[in-house]
C-alpha positions as CSV (number, residue, x, y, z in Angstrom):
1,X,158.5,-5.3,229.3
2,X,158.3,-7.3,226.1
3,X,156.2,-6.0,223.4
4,X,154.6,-9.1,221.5
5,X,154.4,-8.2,217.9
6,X,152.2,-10.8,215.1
7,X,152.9,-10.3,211.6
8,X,152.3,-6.5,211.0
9,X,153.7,-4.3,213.9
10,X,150.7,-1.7,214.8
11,X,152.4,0.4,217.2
12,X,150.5,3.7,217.9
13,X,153.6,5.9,217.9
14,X,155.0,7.6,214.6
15,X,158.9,8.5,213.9
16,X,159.4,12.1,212.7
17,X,160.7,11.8,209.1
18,X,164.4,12.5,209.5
19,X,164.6,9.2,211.8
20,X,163.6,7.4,208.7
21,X,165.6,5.6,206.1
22,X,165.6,7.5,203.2
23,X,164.3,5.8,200.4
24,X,167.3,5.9,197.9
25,X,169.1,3.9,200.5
26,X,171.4,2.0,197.9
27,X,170.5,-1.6,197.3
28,X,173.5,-4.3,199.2
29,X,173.7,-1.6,202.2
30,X,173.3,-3.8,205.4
31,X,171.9,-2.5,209.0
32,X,171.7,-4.8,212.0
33,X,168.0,-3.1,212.9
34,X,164.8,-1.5,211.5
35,X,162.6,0.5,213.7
36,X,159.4,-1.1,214.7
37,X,157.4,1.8,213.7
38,X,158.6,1.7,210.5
39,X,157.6,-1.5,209.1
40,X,155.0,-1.4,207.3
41,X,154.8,-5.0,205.7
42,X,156.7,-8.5,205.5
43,X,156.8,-10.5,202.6
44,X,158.1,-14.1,203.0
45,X,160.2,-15.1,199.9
46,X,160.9,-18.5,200.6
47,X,161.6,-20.3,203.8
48,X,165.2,-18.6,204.4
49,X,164.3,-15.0,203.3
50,X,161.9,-12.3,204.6
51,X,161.1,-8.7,202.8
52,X,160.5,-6.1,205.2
53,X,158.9,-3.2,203.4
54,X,159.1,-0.1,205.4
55,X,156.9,3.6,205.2
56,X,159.6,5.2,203.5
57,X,159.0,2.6,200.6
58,X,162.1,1.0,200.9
59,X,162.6,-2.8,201.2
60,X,164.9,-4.5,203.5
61,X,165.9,-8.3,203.2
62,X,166.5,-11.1,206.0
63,X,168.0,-14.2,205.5
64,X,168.1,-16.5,207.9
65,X,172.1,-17.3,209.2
66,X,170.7,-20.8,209.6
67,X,169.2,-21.9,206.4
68,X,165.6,-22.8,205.8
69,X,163.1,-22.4,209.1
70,X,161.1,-25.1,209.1
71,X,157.3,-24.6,207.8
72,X,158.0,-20.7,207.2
73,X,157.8,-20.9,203.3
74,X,154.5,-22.8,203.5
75,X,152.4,-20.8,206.3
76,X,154.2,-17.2,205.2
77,X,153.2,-16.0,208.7
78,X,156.1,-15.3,211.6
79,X,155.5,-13.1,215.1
80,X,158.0,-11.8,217.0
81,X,158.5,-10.5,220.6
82,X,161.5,-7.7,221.2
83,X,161.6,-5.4,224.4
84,X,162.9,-2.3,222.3
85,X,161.2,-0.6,219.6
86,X,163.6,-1.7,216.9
87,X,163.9,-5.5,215.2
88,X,167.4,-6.6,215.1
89,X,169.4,-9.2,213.7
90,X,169.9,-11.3,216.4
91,X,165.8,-11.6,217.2
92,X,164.1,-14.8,216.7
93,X,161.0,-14.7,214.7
94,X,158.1,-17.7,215.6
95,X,156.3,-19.2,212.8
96,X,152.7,-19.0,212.9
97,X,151.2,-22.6,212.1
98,X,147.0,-22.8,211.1
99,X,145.9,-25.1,212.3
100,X,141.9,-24.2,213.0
101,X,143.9,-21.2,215.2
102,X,147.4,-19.7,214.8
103,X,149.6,-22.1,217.0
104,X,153.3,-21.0,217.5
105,X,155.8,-23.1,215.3
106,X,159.5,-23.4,214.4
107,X,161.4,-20.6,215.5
108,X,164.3,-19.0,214.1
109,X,166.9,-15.8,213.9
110,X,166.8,-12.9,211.9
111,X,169.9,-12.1,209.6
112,X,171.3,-8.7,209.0
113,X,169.2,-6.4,206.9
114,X,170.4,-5.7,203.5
115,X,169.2,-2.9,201.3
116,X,167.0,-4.6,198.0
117,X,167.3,-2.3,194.6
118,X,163.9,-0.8,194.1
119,X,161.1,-2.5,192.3
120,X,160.8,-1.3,188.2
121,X,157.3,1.2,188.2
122,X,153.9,-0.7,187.6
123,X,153.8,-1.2,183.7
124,X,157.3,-0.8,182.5
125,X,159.9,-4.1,182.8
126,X,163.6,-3.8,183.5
127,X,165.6,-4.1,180.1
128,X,167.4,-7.6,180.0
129,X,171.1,-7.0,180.8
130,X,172.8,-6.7,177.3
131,X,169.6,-5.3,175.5
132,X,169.6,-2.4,173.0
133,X,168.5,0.6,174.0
């Protein structure tokens, strides 16, 4: 049975915590698959590159193997279908086009998930590389 998934997976089963990614996962470490349950956003960067931000807080980047798919950076809405509860890098996402309803578009594969350093807390910026202290 394939599970259709649109842009936020809503799945009513819940992981126990040691089957989660821990969150100091270090940034440039790749995995071929997330766990459906886990995902608790997408963010689309640009039309090669997907965020996947998971429960644990940690954030997981895709790049498409094939460059840009076409009409992703513009709508920033992708479903995907995959008969196991895990989204893998060789599963092919389906831009979602609006056009007065969400028609099915381009469609294109994931890449490997790679590990993205974690983002600076609200109201304090990174020091520039080089800066005083």
């Amino acid at each position: 049975m394939r599970l259709p998934m649109l842009l936020l997976p809503l799945l009513a089963i819940t992981l126990p915590a040691s089957a989660a990614e821990p969150a100091g996962t270090k940034a440039g470490t790749t995995k071929s698959c997330l766990p459906i349950a886990m995902i608790r956003g997408t963010t689309v960067v640009d039309g090669k590159t997907i965020d996947f931000s998971l429960r644990d807080g940690s954030v997981w980047r895709s790049t498409l193997p094939a460059g840009q798919c076409p009409q992703l950076a513009f709508e920033r809405a992708f479903s995907y279908e995959t008969s196991i509860a895990q989204l893998c890098q060789q599963d092919v996402i389906t831009v979602l086009q609006n056009m007065g309803g969400l028609m099915p578009g381009a469609r294109c594969g994931l890449g490997p998930f790679v590990a993205q350093p974690p983002a600076p807390p609200k109201g304090k910026t990174p020091k520039p590389t080089g800066a005083p202290p």
